[in-house]
Jmol script that loads the backbone (N, CA, C; Angstrom):
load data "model"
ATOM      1  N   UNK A   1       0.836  -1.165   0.000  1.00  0.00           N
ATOM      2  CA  UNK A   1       0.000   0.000   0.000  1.00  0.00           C
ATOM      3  C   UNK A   1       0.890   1.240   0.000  1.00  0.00           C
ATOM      4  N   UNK A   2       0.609   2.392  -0.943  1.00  0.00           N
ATOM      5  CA  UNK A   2       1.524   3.277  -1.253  1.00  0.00           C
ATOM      6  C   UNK A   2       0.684   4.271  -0.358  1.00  0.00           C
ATOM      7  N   UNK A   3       1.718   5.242   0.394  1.00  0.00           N
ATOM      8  CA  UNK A   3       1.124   6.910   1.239  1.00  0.00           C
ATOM      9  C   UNK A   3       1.767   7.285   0.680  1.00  0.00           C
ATOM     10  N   UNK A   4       1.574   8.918   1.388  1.00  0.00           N
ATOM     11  CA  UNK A   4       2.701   9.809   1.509  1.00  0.00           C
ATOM     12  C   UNK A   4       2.635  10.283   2.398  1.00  0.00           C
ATOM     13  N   UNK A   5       3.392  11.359   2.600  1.00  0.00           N
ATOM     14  CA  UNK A   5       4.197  11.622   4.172  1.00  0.00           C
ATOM     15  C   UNK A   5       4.856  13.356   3.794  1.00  0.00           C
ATOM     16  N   UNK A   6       4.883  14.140   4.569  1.00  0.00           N
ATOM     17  CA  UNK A   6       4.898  15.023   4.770  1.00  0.00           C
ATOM     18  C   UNK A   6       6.540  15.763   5.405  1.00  0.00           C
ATOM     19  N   UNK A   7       7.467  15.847   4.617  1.00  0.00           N
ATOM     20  CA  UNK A   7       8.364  16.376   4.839  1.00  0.00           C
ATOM     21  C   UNK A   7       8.913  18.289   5.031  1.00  0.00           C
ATOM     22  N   UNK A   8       9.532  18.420   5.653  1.00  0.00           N
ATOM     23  CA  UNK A   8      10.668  19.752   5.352  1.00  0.00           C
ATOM     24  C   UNK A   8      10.654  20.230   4.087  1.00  0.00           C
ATOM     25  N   UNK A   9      10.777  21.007   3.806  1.00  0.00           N
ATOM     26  CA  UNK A   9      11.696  22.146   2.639  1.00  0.00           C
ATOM     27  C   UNK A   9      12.970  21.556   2.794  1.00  0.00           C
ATOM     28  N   UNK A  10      13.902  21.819   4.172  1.00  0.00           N
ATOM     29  CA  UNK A  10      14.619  21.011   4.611  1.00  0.00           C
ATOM     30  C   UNK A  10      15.202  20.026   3.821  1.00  0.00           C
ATOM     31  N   UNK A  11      14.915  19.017   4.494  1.00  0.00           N
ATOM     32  CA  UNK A  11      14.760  17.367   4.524  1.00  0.00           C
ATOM     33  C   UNK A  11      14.584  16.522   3.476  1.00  0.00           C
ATOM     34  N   UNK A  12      13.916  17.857   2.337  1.00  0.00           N
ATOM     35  CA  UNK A  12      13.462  17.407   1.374  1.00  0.00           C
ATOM     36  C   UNK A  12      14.633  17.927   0.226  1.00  0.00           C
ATOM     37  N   UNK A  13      15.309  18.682   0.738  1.00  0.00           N
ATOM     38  CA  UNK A  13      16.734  19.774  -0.016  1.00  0.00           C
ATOM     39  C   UNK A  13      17.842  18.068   0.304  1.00  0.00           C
ATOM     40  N   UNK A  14      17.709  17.907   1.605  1.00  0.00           N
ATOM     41  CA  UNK A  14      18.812  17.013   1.709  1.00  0.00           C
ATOM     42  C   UNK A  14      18.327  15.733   1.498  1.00  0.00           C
ATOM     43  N   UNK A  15      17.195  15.021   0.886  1.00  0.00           N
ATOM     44  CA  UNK A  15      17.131  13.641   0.111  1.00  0.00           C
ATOM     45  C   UNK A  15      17.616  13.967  -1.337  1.00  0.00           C
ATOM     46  N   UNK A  16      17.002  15.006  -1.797  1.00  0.00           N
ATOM     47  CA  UNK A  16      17.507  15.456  -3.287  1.00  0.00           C
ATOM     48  C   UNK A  16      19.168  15.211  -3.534  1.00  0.00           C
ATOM     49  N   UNK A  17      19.693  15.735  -2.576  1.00  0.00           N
ATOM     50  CA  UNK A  17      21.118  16.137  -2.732  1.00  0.00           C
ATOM     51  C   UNK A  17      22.112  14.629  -2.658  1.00  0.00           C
ATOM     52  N   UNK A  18      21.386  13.274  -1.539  1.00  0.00           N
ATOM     53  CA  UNK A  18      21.624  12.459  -1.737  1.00  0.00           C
ATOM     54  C   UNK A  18      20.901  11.078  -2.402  1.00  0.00           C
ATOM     55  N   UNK A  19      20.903  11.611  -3.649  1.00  0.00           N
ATOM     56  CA  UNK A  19      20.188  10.679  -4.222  1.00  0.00           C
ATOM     57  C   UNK A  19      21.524  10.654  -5.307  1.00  0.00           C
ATOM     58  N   UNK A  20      21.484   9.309  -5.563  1.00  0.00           N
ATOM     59  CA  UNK A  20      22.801   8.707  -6.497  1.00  0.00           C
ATOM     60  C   UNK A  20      22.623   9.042  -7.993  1.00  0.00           C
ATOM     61  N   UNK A  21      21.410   9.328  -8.545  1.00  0.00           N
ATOM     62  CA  UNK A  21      20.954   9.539  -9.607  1.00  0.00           C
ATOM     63  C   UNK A  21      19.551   9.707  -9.892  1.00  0.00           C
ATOM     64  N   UNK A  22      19.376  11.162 -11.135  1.00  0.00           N
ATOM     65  CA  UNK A  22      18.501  11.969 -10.811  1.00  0.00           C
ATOM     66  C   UNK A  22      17.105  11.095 -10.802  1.00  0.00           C
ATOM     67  N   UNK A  23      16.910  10.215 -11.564  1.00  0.00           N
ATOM     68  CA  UNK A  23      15.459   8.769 -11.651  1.00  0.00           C
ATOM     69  C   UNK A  23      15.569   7.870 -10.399  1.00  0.00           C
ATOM     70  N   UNK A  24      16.297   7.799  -9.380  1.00  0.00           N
ATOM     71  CA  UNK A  24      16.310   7.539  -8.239  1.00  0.00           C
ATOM     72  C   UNK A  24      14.997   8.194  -7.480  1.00  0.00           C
ATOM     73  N   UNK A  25      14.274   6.669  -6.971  1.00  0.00           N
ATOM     74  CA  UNK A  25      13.131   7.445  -6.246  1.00  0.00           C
ATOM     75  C   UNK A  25      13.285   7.694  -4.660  1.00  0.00           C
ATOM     76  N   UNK A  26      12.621   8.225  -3.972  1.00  0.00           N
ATOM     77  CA  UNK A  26      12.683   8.653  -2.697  1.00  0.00           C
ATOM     78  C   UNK A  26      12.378   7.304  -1.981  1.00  0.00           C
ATOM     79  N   UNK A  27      11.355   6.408  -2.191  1.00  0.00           N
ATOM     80  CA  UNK A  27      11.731   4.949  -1.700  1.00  0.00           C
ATOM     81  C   UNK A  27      13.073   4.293  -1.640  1.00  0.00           C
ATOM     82  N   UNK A  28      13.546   4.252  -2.736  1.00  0.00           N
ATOM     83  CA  UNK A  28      15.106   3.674  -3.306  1.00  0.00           C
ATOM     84  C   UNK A  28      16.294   4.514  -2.043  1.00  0.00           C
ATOM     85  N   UNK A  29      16.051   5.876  -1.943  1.00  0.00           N
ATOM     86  CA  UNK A  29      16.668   6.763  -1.352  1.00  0.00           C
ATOM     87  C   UNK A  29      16.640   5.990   0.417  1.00  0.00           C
ATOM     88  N   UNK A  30      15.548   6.074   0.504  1.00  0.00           N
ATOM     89  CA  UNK A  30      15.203   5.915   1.759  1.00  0.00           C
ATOM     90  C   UNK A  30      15.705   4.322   2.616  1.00  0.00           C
ATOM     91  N   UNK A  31      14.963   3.455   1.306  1.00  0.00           N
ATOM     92  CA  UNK A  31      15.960   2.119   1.240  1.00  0.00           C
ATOM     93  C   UNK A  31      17.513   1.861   1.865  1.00  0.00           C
ATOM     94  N   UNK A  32      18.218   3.343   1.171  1.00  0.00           N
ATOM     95  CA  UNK A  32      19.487   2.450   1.254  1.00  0.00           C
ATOM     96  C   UNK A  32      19.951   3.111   2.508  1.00  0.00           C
ATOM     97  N   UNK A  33      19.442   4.270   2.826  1.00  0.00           N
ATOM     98  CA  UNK A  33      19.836   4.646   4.075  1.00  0.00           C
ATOM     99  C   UNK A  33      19.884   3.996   5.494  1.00  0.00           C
ATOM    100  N   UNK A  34      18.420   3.343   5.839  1.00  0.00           N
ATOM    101  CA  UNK A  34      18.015   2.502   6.280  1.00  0.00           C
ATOM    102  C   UNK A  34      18.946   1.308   6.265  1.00  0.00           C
ATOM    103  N   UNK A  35      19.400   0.820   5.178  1.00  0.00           N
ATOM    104  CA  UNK A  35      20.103  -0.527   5.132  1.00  0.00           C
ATOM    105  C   UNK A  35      21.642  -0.087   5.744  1.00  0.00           C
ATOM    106  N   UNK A  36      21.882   1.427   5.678  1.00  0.00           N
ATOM    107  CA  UNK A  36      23.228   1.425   5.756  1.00  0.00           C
ATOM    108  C   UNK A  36      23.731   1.752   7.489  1.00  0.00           C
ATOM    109  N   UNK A  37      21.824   2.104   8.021  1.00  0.00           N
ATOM    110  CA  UNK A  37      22.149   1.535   9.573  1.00  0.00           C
ATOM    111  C   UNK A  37      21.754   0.737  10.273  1.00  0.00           C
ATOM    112  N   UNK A  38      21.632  -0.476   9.530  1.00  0.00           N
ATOM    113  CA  UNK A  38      21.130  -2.245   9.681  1.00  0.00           C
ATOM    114  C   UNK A  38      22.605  -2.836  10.577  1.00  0.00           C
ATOM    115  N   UNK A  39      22.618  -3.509  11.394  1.00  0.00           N
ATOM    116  CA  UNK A  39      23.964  -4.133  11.892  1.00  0.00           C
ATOM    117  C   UNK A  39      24.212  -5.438  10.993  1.00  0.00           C
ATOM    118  N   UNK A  40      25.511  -5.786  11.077  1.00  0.00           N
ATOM    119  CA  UNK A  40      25.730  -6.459   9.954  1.00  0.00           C
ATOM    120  C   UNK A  40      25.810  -8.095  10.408  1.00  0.00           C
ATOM    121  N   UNK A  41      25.431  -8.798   9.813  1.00  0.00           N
ATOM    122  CA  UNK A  41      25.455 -10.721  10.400  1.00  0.00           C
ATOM    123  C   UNK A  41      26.608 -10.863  10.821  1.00  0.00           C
ATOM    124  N   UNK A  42      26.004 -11.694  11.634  1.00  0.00           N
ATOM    125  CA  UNK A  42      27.397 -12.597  12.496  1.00  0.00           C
ATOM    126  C   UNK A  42      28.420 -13.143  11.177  1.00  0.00           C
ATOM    127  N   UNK A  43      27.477 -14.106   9.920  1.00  0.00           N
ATOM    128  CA  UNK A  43      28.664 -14.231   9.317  1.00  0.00           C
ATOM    129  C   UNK A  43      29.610 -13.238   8.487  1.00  0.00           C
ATOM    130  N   UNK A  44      28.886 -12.127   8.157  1.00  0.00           N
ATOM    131  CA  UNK A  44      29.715 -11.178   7.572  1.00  0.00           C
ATOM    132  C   UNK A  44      30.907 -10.119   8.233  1.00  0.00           C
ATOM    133  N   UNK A  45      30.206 -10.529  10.041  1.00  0.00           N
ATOM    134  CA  UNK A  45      31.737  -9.925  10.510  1.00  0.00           C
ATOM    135  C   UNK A  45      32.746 -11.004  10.694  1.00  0.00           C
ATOM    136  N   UNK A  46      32.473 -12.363  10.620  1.00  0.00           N
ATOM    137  CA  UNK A  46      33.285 -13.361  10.596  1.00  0.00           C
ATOM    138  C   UNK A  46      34.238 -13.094   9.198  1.00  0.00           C
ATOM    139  N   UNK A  47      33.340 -13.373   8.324  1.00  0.00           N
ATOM    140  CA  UNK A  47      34.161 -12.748   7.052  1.00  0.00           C
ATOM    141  C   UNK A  47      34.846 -11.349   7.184  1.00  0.00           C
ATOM    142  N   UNK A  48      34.765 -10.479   7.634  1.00  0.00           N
ATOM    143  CA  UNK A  48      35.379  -9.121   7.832  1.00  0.00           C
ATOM    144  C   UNK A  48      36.562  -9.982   8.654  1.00  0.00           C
ATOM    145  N   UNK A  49      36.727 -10.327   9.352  1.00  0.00           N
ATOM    146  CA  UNK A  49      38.152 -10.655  10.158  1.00  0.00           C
ATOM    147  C   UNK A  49      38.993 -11.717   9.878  1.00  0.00           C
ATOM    148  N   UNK A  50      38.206 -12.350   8.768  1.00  0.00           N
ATOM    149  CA  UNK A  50      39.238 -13.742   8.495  1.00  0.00           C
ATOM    150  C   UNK A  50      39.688 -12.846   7.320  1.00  0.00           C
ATOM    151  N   UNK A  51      39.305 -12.007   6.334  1.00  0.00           N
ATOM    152  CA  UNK A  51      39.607 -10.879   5.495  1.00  0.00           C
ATOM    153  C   UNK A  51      41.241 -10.008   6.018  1.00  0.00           C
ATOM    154  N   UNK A  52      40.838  -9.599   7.168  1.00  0.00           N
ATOM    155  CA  UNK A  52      41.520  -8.905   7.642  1.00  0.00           C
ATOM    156  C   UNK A  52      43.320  -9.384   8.336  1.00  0.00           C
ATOM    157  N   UNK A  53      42.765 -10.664   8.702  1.00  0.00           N
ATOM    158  CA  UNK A  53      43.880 -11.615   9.500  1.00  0.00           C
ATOM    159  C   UNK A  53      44.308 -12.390   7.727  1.00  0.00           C
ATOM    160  N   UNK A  54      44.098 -12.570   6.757  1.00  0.00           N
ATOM    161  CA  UNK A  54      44.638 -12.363   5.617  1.00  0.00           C
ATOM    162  C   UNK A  54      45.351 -11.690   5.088  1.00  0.00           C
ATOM    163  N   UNK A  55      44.535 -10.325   4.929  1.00  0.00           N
ATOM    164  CA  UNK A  55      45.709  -9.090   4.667  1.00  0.00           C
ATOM    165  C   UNK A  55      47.223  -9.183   5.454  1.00  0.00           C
ATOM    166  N   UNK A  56      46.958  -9.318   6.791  1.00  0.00           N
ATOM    167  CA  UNK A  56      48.000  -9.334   7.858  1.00  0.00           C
ATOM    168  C   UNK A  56      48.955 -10.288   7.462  1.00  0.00           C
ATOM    169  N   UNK A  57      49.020 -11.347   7.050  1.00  0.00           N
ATOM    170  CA  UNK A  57      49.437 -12.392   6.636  1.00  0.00           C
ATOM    171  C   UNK A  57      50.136 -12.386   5.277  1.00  0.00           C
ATOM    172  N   UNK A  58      49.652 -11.402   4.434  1.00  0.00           N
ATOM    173  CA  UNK A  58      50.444 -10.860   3.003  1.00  0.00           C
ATOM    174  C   UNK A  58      49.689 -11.731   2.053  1.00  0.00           C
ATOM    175  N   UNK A  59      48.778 -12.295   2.544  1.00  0.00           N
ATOM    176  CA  UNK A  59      47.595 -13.227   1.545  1.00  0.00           C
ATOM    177  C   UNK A  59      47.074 -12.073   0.354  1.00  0.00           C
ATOM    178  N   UNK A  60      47.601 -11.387   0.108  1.00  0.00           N
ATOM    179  CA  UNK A  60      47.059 -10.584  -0.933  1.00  0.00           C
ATOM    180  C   UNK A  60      47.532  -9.948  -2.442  1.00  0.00           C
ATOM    181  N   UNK A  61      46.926  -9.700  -3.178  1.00  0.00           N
ATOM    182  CA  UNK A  61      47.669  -9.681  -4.616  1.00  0.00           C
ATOM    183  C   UNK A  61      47.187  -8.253  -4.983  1.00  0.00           C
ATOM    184  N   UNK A  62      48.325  -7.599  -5.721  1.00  0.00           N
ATOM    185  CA  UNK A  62      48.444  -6.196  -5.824  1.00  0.00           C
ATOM    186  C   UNK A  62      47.537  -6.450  -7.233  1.00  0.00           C
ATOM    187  N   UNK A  63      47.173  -4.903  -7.250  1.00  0.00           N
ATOM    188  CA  UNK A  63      46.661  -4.978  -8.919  1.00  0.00           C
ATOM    189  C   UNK A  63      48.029  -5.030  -9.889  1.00  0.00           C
ATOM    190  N   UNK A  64      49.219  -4.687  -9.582  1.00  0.00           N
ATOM    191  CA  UNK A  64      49.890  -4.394 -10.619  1.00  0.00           C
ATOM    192  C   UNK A  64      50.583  -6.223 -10.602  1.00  0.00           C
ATOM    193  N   UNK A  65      50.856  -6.623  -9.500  1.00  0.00           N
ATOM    194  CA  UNK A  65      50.467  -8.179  -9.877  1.00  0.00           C
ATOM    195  C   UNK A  65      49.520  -9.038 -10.926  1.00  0.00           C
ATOM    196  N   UNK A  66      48.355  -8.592 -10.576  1.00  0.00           N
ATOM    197  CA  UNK A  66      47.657  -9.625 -10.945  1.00  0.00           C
ATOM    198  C   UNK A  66      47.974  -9.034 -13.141  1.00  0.00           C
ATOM    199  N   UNK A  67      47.689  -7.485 -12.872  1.00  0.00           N
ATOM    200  CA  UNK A  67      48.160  -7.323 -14.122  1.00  0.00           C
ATOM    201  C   UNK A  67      49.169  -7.906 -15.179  1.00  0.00           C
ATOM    202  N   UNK A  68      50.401  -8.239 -14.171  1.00  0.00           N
ATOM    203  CA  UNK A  68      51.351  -8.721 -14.747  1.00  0.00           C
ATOM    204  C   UNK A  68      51.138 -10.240 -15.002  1.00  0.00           C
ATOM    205  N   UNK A  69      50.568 -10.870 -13.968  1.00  0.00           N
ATOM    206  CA  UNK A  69      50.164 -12.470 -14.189  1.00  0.00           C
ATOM    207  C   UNK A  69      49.027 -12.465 -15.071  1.00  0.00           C
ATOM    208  N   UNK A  70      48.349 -11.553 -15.348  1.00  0.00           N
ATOM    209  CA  UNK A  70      47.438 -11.594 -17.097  1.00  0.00           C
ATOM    210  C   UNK A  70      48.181 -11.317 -18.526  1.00  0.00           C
ATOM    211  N   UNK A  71      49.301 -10.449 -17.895  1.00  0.00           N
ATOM    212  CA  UNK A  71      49.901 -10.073 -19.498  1.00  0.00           C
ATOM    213  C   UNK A  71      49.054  -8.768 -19.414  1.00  0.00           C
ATOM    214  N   UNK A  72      48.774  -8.090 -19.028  1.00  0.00           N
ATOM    215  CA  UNK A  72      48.215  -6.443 -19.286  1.00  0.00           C
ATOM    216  C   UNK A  72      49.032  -5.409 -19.206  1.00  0.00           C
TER     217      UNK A  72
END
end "model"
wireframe off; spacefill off
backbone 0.3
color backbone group
């Protein structure tokens, strides 16, 4: 079921301003904000630290590596 809702001059200056692109709707807007203060799963901070204790470890490949192991 679709409303609407009653914003600022404001509020409404600063969804505009962060919207990623101009056909971006104010749902979409609102969406990602929301998601971006969601806490994140247990397994994805598991993955964040086995990530991290990798890096530490030198488990990692430069771009100008991997470039060179393509031939680019």
């Amino acid at each position: 079921m679709a409303t609407t809702i009653q914003v600022s001059e404001d509020l409404l200056m600063e969804l505009r301003n962060r919207k990623m692109y101009n056909r971006e709707s104010y749902e979409e807007l609102i969406w990602d904000l929301i998601e971006d203060t969601e806490e994140l799963s247990e397994e994805t901070k598991r993955n964040i630290l086995l990530a991290e204790e990798e890096f530490r470890q030198g488990k990692v490949h430069t771009l100008a590596k991997v470039k060179k192991e393509l031939g680019l």
